[in-house]
C-alpha positions in Angstrom: -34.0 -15.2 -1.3 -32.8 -16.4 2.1 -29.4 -15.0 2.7 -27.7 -18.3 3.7 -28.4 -19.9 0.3 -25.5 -19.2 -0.9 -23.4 -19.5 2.1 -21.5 -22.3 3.9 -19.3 -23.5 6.6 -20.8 -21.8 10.0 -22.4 -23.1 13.2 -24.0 -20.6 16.0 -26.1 -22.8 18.4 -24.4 -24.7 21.0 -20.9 -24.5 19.9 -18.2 -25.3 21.4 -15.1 -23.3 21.4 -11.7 -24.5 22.1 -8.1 -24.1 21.2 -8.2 -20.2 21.3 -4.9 -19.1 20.6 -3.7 -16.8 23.8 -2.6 -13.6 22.4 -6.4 -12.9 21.3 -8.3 -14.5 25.1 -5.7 -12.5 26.7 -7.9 -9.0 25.6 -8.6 -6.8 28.9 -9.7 -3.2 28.8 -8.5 -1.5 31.6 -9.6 1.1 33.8 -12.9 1.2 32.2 -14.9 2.5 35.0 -12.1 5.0 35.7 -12.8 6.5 32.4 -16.6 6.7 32.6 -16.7 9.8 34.5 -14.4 11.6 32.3 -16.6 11.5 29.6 -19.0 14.1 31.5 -16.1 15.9 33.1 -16.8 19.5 32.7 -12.9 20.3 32.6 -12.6 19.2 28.7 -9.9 19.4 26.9 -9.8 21.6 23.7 -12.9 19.8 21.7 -10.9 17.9 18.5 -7.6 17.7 19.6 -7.7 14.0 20.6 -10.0 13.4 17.0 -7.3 15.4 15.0 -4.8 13.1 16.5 -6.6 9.9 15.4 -7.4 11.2 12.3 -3.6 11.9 11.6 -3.2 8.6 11.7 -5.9 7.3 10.0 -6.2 6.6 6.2 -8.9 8.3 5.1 -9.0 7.7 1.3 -9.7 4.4 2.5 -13.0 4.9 2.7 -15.9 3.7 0.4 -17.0 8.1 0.0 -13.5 9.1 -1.0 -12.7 11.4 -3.0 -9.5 10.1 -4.0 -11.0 6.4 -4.9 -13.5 8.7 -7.3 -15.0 7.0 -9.2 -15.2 3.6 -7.7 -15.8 0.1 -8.3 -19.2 0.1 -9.0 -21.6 -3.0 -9.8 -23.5 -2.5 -12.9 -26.6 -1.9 -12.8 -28.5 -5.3 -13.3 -25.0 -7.4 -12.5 -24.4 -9.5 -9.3 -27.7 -8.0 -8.0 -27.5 -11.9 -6.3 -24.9 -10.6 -3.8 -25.7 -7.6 -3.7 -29.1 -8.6 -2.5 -27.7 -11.4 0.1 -25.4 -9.2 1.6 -27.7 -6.4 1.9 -29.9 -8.8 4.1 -26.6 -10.2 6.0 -26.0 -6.0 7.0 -29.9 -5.4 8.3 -29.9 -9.0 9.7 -29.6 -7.8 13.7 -30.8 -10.8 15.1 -28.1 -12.5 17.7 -28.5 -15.9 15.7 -27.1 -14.8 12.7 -23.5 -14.5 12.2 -21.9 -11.4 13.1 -18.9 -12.1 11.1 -18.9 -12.7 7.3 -16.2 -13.4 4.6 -16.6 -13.1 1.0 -13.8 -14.6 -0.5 -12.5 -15.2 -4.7 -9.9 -15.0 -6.7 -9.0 -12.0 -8.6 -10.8 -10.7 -11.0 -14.0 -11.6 -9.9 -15.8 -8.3 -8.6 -15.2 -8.7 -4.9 -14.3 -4.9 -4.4 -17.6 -3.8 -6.6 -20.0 -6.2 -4.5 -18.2 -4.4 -1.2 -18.3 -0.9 -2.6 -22.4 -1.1 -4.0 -23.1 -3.4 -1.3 -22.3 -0.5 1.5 -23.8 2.4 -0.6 -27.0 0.2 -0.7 -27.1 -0.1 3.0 -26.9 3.5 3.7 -27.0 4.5 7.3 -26.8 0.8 8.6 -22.7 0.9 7.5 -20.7 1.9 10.6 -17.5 2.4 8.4 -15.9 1.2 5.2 -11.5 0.3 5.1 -10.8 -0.5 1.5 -7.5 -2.1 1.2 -5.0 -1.5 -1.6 -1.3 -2.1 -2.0 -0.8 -0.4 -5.1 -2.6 2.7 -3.7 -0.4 2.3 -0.2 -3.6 2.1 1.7 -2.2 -1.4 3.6 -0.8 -0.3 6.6 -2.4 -2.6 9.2 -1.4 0.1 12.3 -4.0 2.7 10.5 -6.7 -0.1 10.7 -8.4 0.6 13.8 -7.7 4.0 13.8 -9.8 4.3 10.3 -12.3 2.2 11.6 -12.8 4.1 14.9 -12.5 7.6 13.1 -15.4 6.9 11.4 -17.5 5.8 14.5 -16.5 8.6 16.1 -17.7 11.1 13.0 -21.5 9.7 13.1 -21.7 8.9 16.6 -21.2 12.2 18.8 -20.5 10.5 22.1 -18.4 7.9 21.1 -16.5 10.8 19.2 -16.0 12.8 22.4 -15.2 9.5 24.5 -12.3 8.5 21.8 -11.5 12.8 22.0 -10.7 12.6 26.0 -9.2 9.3 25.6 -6.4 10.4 23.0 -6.5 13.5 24.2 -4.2 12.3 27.5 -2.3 9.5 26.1 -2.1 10.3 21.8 0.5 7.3 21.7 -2.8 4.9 21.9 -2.9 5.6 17.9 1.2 4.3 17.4 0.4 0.6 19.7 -0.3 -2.8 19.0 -3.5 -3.5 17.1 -4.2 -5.4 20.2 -4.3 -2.0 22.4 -6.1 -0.1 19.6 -8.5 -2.8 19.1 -9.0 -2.3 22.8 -9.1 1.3 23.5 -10.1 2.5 20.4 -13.0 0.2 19.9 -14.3 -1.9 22.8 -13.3 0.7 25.7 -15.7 3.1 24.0 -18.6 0.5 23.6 -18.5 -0.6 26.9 -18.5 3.0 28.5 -20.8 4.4 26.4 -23.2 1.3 27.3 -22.5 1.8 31.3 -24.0 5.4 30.7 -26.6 3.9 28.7 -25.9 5.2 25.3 -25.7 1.6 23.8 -24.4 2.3 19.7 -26.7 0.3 17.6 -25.7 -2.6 15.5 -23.9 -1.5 12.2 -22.3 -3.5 9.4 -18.3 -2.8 9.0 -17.5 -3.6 5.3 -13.3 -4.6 5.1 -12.5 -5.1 1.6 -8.9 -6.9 0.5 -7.8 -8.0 3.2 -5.0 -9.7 1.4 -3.6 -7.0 0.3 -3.1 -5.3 4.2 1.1 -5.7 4.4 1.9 -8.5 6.5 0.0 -12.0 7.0 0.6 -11.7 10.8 -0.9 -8.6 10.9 -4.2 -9.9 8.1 -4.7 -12.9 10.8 -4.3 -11.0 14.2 -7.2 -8.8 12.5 -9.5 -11.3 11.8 -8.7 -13.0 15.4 -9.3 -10.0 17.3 -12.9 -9.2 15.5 -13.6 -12.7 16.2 -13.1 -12.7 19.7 -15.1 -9.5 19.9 -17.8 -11.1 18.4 -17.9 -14.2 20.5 -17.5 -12.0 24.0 -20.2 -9.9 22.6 -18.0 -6.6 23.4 -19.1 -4.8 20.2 -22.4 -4.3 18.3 -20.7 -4.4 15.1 -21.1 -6.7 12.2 -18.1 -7.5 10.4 -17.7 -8.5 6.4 -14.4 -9.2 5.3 -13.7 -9.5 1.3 -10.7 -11.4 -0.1 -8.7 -13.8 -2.1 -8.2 -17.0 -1.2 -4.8 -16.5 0.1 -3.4 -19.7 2.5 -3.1 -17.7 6.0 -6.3 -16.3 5.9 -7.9 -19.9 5.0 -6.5 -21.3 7.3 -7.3 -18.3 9.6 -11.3 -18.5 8.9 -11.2 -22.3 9.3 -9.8 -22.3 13.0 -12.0 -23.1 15.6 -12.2 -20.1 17.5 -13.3 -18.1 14.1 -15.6 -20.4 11.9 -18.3 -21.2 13.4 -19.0 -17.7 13.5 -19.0 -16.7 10.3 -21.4 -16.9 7.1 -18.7 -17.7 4.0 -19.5 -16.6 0.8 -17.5 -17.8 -2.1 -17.0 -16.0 -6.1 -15.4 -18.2 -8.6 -14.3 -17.7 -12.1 -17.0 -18.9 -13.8 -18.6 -18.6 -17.2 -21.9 -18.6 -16.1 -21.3 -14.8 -15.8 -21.3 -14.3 -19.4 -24.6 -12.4 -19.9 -23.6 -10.5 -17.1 -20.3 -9.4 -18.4 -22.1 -9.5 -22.0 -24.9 -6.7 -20.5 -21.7 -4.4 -18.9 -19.8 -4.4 -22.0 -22.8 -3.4 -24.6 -23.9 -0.7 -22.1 -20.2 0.5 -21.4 -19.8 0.6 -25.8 -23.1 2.5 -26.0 -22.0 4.9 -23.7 -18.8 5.6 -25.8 -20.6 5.5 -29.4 -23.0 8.1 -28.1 -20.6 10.2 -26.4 -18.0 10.1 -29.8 -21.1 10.4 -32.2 -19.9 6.7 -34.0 -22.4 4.7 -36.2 -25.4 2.5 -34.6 -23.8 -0.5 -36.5 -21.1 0.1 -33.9 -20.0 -2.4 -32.5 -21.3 -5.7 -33.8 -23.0 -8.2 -32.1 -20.4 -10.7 -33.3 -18.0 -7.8 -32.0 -19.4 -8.2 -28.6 -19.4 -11.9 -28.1 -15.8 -11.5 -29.0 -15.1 -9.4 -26.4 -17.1 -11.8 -23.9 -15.1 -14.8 -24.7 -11.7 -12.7 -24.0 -13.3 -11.2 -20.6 -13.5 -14.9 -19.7 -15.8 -14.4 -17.3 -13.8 -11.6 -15.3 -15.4 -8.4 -14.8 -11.6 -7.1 -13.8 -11.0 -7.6 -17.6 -14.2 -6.3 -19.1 -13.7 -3.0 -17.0 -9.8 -3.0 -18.2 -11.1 -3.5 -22.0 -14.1 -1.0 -21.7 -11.5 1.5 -20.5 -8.8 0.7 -22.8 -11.2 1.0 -25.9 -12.0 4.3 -24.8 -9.9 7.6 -25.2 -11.8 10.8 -23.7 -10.1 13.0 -25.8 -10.2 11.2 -29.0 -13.6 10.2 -30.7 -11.4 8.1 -33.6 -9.4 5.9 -31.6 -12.5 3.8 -30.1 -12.6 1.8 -33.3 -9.0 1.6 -33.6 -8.3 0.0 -30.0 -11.4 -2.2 -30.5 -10.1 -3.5 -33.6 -6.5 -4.0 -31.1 -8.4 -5.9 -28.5 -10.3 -8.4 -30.8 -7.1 -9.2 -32.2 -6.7 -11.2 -28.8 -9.2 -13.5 -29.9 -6.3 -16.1 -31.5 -3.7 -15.6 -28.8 -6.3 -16.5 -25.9 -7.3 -19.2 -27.7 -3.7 -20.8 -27.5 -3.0 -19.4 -23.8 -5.8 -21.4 -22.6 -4.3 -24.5 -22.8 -2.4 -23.4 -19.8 -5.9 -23.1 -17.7 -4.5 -20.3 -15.9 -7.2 -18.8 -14.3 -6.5 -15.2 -15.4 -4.3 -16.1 -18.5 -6.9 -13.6 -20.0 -6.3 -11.0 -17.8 -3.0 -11.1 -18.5 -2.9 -11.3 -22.2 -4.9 -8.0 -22.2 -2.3 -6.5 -20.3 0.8 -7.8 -21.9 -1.5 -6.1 -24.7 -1.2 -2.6 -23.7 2.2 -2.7 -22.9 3.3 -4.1 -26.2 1.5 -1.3 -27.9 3.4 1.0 -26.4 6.7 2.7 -28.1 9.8 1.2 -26.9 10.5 4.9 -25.7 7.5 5.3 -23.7 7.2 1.9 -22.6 11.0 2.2 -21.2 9.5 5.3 -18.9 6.4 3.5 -18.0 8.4 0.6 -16.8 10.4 3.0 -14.6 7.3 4.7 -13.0 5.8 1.4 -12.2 8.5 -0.1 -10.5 9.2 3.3 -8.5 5.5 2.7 -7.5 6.2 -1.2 -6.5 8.8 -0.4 -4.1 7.0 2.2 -2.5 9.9 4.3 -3.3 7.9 7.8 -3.0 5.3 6.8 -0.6 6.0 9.4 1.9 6.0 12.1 -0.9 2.8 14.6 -1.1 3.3 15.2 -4.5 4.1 11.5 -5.8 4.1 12.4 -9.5 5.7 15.5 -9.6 8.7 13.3 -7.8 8.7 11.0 -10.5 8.5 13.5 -13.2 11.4 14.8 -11.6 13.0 12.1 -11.2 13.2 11.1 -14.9 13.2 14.8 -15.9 10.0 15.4 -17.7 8.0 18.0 -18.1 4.3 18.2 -16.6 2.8 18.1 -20.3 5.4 14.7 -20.9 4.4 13.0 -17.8 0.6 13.4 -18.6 1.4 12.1 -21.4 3.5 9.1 -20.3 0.7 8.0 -17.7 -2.1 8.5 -20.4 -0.5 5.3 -22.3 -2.1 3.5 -19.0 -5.5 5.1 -18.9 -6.7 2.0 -19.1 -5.1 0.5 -16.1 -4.8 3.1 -13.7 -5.8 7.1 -13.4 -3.9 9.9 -12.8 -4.4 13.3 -10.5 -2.9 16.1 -9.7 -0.8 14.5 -7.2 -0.8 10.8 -7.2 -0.9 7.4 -9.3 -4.1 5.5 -8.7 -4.2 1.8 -9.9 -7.9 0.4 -10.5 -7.3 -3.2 -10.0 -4.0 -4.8 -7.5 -3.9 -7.4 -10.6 -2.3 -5.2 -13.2 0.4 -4.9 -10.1 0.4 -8.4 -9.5 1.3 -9.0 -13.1 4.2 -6.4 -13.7 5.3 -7.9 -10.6 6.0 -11.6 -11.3 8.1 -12.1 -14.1 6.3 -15.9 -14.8 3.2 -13.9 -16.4 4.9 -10.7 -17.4 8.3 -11.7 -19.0 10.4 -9.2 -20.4 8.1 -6.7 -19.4 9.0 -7.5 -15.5 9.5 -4.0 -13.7 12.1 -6.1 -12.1 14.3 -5.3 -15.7 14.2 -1.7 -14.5 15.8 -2.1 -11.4 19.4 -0.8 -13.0 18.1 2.4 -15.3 15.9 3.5 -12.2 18.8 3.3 -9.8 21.2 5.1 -12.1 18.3 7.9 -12.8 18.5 8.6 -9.1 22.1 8.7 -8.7 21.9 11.3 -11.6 20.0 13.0 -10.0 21.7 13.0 -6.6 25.3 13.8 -8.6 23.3 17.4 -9.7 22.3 18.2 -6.7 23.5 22.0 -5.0 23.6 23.9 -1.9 21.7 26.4 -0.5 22.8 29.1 1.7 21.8 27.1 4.7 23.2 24.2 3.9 20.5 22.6 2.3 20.7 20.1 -0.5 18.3 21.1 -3.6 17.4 18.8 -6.3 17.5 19.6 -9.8 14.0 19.7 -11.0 12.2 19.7 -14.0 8.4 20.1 -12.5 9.0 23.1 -9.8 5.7 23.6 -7.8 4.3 27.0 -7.8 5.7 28.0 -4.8 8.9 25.8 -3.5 9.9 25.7 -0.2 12.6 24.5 2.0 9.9 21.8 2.5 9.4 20.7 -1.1 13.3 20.3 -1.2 13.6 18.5 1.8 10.9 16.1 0.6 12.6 15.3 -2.9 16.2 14.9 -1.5 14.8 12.2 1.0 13.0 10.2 -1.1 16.2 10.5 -3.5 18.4 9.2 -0.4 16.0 6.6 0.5 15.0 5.7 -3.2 19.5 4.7 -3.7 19.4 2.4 -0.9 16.1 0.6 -1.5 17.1 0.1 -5.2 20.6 -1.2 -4.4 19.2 -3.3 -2.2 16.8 -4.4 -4.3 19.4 -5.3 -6.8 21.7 -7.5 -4.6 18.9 -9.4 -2.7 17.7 -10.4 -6.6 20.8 -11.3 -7.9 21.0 -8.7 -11.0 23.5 -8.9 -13.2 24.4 -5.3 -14.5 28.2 -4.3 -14.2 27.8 -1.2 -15.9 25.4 -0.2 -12.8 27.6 -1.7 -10.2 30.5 -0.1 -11.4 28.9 3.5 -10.9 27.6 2.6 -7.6 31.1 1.6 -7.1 32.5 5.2 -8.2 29.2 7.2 -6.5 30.3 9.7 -4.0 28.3 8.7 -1.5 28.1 11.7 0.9 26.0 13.3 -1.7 23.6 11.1 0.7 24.5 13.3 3.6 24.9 16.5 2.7 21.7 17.9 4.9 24.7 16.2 7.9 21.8 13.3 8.4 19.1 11.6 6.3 17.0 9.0 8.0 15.0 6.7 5.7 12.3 3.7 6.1 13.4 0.8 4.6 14.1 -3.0 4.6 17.8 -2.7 5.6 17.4 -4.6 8.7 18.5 -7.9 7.1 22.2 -5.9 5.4 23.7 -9.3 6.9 22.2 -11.5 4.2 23.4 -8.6 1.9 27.1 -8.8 2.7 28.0 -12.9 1.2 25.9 -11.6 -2.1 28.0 -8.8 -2.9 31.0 -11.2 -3.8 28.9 -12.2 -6.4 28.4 -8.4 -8.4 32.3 -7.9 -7.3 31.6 -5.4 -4.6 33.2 -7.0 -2.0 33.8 -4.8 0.7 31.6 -2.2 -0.2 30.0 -2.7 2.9 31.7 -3.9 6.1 30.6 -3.6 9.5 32.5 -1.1 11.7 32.8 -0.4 15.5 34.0 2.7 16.4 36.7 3.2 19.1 35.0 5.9 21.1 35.2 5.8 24.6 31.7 7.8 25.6 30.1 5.8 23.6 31.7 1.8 25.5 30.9 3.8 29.0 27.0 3.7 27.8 26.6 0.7 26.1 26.6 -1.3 29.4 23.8 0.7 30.3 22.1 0.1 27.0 18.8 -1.6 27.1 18.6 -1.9 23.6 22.3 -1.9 22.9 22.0 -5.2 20.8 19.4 -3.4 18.5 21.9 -1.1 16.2 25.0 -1.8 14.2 27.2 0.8 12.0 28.5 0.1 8.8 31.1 1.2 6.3 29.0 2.1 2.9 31.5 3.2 -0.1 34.5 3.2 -1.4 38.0 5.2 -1.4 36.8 8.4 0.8 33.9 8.6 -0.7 32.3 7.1 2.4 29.3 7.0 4.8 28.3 5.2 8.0 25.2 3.7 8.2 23.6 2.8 11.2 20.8 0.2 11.0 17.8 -1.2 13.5 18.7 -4.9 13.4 15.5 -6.1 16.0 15.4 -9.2 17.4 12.0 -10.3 15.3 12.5 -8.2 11.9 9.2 -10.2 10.9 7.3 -7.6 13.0 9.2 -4.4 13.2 9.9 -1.4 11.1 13.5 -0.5 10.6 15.0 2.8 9.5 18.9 3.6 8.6 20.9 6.7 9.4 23.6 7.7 6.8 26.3 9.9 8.5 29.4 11.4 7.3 32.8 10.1 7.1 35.2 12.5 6.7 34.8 16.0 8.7 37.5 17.2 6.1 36.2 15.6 2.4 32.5 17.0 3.1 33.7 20.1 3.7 35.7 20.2 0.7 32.7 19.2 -1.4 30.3 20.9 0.3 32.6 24.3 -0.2 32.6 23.1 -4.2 28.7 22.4 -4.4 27.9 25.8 -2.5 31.0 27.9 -3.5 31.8 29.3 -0.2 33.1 28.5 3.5 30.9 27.6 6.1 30.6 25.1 9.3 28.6 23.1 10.1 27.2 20.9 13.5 29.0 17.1 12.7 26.8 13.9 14.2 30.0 12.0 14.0 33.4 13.0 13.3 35.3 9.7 11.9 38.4 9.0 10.2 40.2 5.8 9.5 42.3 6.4 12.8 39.1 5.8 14.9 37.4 3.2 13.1 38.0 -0.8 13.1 36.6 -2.6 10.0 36.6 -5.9 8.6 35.8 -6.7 5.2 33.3 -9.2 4.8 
C-alpha cells in the first residue's frame, strides 16, 4: 500500500511560502559556535547535573514505555492494521520528498491514541521520542513539552545528552523559558553543533499524541508553528506526527500556509465500516474473560455480540469501556450480570440516535455506570471526579490518599469507592488514571451528563474542605496538621505541609469556582460567610496556583449569592512600602484584597498580569490581625508562642472600599 493513499491536503515541490506569522521566522540560535568547543572542554561540569535538571522538568510518564500509562492503548491485534501499516512507512520514509510533518486527526472515540501508541512500538529504534498528552492525567503542561522531547534525545543519543548537560548545566533557567527558547536551545542548538563536529543525529520519527488536550490553544498552535518552521529551514532531522481532534485552532493552524504544504493529513471518522473490527476486539476480549472466570462456551451469544457491536457504534473508545465494564477481576459471577446491564442499552440507544450525536453512544454507556451506582457511592464518586477536574491536588504526590483524606475514608473504602469506575479509569497506589479524556469530557458538560454534572458537587466538595480545615491543629512548631484518616507509614512535616496546601488552595479554587458559575447554594454561602478564614494562614503564609488573576470579574457576581463585600480591594497605608513603589517595575502587577468577614480576615495578594491569557498567577493569603491569630493559634496549640508576622495589619492602617 503506498502510504499517501489515504492521505490529503500537502504540496512539497516548488512551493511557495508566504504570510509567515513573525514570532516563528523570528527563530535565531545564538552563540552556536561559541558553544561548540565546550562540548569537548575537558573542565566538565559534574556529569548529570544539567540532565537531572531537564529531567525535573520533564514529564516523564508521558512517554509511550511508562510505567504509569501501564497498560496502554493498544491496537488489537488484526484492527486498524491499515494505519498502523501507513504510518509505519510515513516513520522509515527518510527521503527529503516526503513530508516531514504528519497529522492524524478524528474525533473522539476513534482510536487515535492506540494507532500512536502501536504505531511507535512497531517502529522500534526509528522513534526519537514519544509525548502523550492527557488532561485528565495532568500530563498538558505545554512548558514540559520540549523538555520531554529533548530528555529523551538526550537518553539514546550520548553526545546530544552531554551537549544539552553543559548547556543546562550553566544557565538551568533555559528549562522555565518560552517554548520559543526551548525549542531553540534545547532542540536546534544541539542539532546544529553536534552537526559542526560532524556527529549529524539521524532522522527519527517524533510521535505527539493529543494535542488537543495540551492546556492552552496558544500554546497547541505556537507548537505546531515552531516544528513547522524547523522543518521548512531543515534545522532538525526529525519527523514529526501529530494526533488529534478536530478542534478549530489547530484546523485552522494545519491549514495556514506556512504549515500545510508540509504535511501528509490523515483523517479517522466515526464510521460503521469498523464493525467487524470492533466485532473481532469484543469476541476476543469476552473469550478472554470466559476462560479466565471458567463460564460456559455458549457464553456469550452470537446474537449477544452483535448487540454489543451496534451499541459500540463504531467507537473502539466504547468497546474498550464495555469490555472493561463487563469484567470484574475479582468476581467470576458478575461478567454475566454486567453483560446482561449493558445489553439493556440496546432500546435506549436506539431512541438517542435520533439526536445523531456522534458519541450519543459513548455517552449512554457512561450515564450507565453512573446510574448503577448507589446514591451513596455515587455522591463520593462525584466528589472525587470533580476534585480531579479542577486539578485541585495536582501538586500532591500521593493524590489519592489526599482525597481519601479529604472525604475521610479509609484506604479499604476508597478502593472500594474507585472500584465502582474500574471500567473507566484505574487506580494505583498513588494516583487516579483515566483511560479515555471522553469520560472527562462527559462529566464535564452538563448538556450530555445532566444531573450527573460534577459541576452539582461544587458545594458538598467545598464544604468537605472547610471541614477539614475547621479540624485542623498545631504542632509544636507552629505547623498546621490535617486531620487524617489515611496516615502514610511514616508522616513527616512534609506530608503535612503537602495536605494543608492543597486544602488552602483547594477553598479558593472551589469558591471561585462557585461564583464564576453562578451556583445557587445559600446554605454553602452562608458557612463561607461564617469560615474563619485565618485557618488559611496559620503556617503565617500559604502560596497557591490558581486562576485568581481575574478576582475583578468576581467582585459584581458576589451581589448576586449576597456576599457583598466579602471581598474588597485594599491599599495599605504603609509608608516603606509608597517610597518603593515608584521604583517598582512591576508595581502594576499585584493588588491586595480584603477576604472575610468580622475579624475573621485575610489579605490576599494576587498577580493581576497585563495578558492573564498567557501567564500563571499565584495568590498569597496573609494574616490580618497580629492579636486574633494569636489568640487562635494559642487555642489550636494550647500554649504561648511568637511567631515572625509578613504583615501586621489592623483596621487603623488599612483603606477599603466595598465593591
Amino acid at each position: 500500500m503506498s502510504m499517501f493513499s489515504h492521505s490529503h491536503g500537502f504540496q512539497v515541490a516548488n512551493s511557495n511560502i508566504t504570510n509567515i506569522d513573525q514570532r516563528i521566522s523570528t527563530v535565531n540560535v545564538h552563540n552556536v559556535h561559541n558553544t561548540v568547543d565546550h562540548v569537548e572542554n575537558t573542565n566538565r561540569a559534574p556529569s548529570g547535573a544539567g540532565l537531572r535538571e531537564l529531567l525535573a522538568h520533564s514529564i516523564p510518564s508521558a512517554t509511550h514505555d511508562s510505567s504509569e500509562r501501564y497498560p496502554p492503548p493498544l491496537c488489537h491485534p488484526g484492527t486498524r492494521e491499515d494505519f498502523i501499516s501507513l504510518l509505519t512507512e510515513w516513520g522509515r520514509n527518510t527521503s527529503q520528498d516526503h513530508p516531514r510533518l504528519a497529522w492524524m486527526k478524528g474525533p473522539a472515540g476513534v482510536g487515535k491514541s492506540a494507532i500512536a501508541q502501536s504505531t511507535a512500538l512497531a517502529l522500534g529504534d526509528d522513534v526519537g521520542a514519544t509525548f502523550f498528552f492527557s488532561r485528565p492525567n495532568h500530563r498538558n503542561n505545554p512548558y514540559r513539552f520540549f523538555t520531554s522531547i529533548a530528555h529523551q534525545l538526550a537518553m539514546k543519543h550520548e553526545a546530544f545528552g552531554d551537549f544539552l548537560d553543559q548547556k543546562i548545566h550553566r544557565n538551568p533557567t533555559i528549562v522555565t523559558k518560552s517554548l520559543q527558547f526551548q525549542f531553540d536551545e534545547l532542540l536546534i542548538a544541539p542539532v546544529r553543533a553536534l552537526k559542526q563536529q560532524g556527529k549529524g543525529l539521524p532522522d527519527m520519527a517524533i510521535f505527539v499524541d493529543g494535542l488537543d488536550e495540551c492546556s492552552g490553544q496558544g500554546a497547541q498552535q505556537e507548537i505546531v508553528l515552531l516544528v513547522a518552521k524547523s522543518i521548512r529551514d531543515e534545522d532538525t532531522p526529525f519527523r514529526w506526527i501529530f494526533f488529534s481532534r478536530l478542534e478549530p485552532v489547530l484546523v485552522s493552524t494545519f491549514d495556514r500556509p506556512e504549515v500545510k504544504p508540509f504535511t501528509a493529513q490523515f483523517e479517522l471518522t466515526v464510521t460503521r465500516e469498523l464493525d467487524p473490527q470492533i466485532h473481532h476486539f469484543l469476541a476476543s476480549r469476552l473469550r478472554e474473560i470466559r476462560e479466565k472466570h471458567g463460564l460456559g462456551e455458549s457464553w456469550p451469544t452470537g446474537k449477544d455480540l452483535r448487540a454489543l457491536v451496534d451499541i459500540s457504534a463504531g467507537l473502539f473508545a466504547c468497546a474498550h469501556a464495555i469490555a472493561l465494564y463487563i469484567e470484574d477481576p475479582e468476581d467470576a459471577t458478575i461478567p454475566k450480570k454486567q453483560l446482561e446491564v449493558v445489553l439493556g442499552l440496546t432500546s435506549r440507544i436506539k431512541v438517542e440516535r435520533s439526536s445523531k450525536h456522534p458519541l450519543s453512544s459513548l455517552d449512554l454507556f457512561y450515564m450507565l455506570i453512573l446510574e448503577r451506582l448507589h446514591p451513596e457511592r455515587f455522591t463520593d464518586v462525584q466528589l472525587i471526579l470533580l476534585a480531579t477536574c479542577l486539578e485541585l491536588f495536582q501538586s500532591s504526590s500521593t493524590q489519592i490518599m489526599t482525597y481519601a483524606n479529604l472525604l475521610g475514608h479509609s484506604p479499604e473504602d476508597f478502593f472500594i469507592i474507585c472500584k465502582s469506575l474500574h471500567a473507566v479509569m484505574k487506580v494505583d497506589s498513588k494516583h487516579i488514571t483515566f483511560y479515555h479524556a471522553s469520560f472527562m469530557d462527559f462529566i464535564d458538560d452538563p448538556a450530555r451528563s445532566a444531573e450527573q454534572c460534577v459541576w452539582s458537587a461544587c458545594p458538598r466538595l467545598l464544604r468537605h474542605v472547610m471541614q477539614s480545615l475547621h479540624n485542623i491543629r498545631l504542632s509544636s512548631d507552629f505547623y498546621p496538621i490535617p486531620s487524617l484518616s489515611w496516615q502514610p507509614p511514616k508522616v513527616t512535616r512534609v506530608d503535612f505541609q503537602d495536605q494543608y496546601e492543597n486544602l488552602c488552595g483547594a477553598f479558593f479554587e472551589l469558591f471561585r469556582w462557585m461564583i464564576m458559575c453562578k451556583i445557587q447554594d445559600d446554605e454553602t454561602y452562608r458557612l463561607v460567610k461564617e469560615f474563619d478564614l485565618r485557618r488559611l494562614v496559620l503556617a503565617g503564609h500559604v502560596n497557591v496556583d490558581s486562576g485568581w488573576y481575574d478576582i475583578d470579574r468576581m467582585l459584581p457576581q458576589l451581589k448576586l449569592v449576597q456576599l457583598n463585600g466579602f471581598i474588597r480591594p485594599l491599599r495599605l497605608k504603609n509608608a516603606f512600602e509608597s517610597y518603593l513603589r515608584p521604583f517598582c517595575k512591576n508595581r502594576d502587577h499585584f493588588r491586595k484584597y480584603l477576604v472575610g468577614t468580622g475579624r475573621k480576615i485575610i489579605i490576599l495578594k494576587t498577580s493581576t498580569p497585563n495578558n492573564p491569557r498567557v501567564s500563571l498567577s499565584s495568590a498569597e493569603f496573609h494574616e490580618y490581625s497580629r492579636g486574633m491569630m494569636e489568640k487562635l493559634k494559642k487555642k489550636l496549640r494550647g500554649q504561648d508562642g511568637e511567631y515572625p508576622w509578613v504583615y501586621k495589619v489592623d483596621e487603623s492602617m488599612a483603606e477599603s472600599s466595598v465593591t
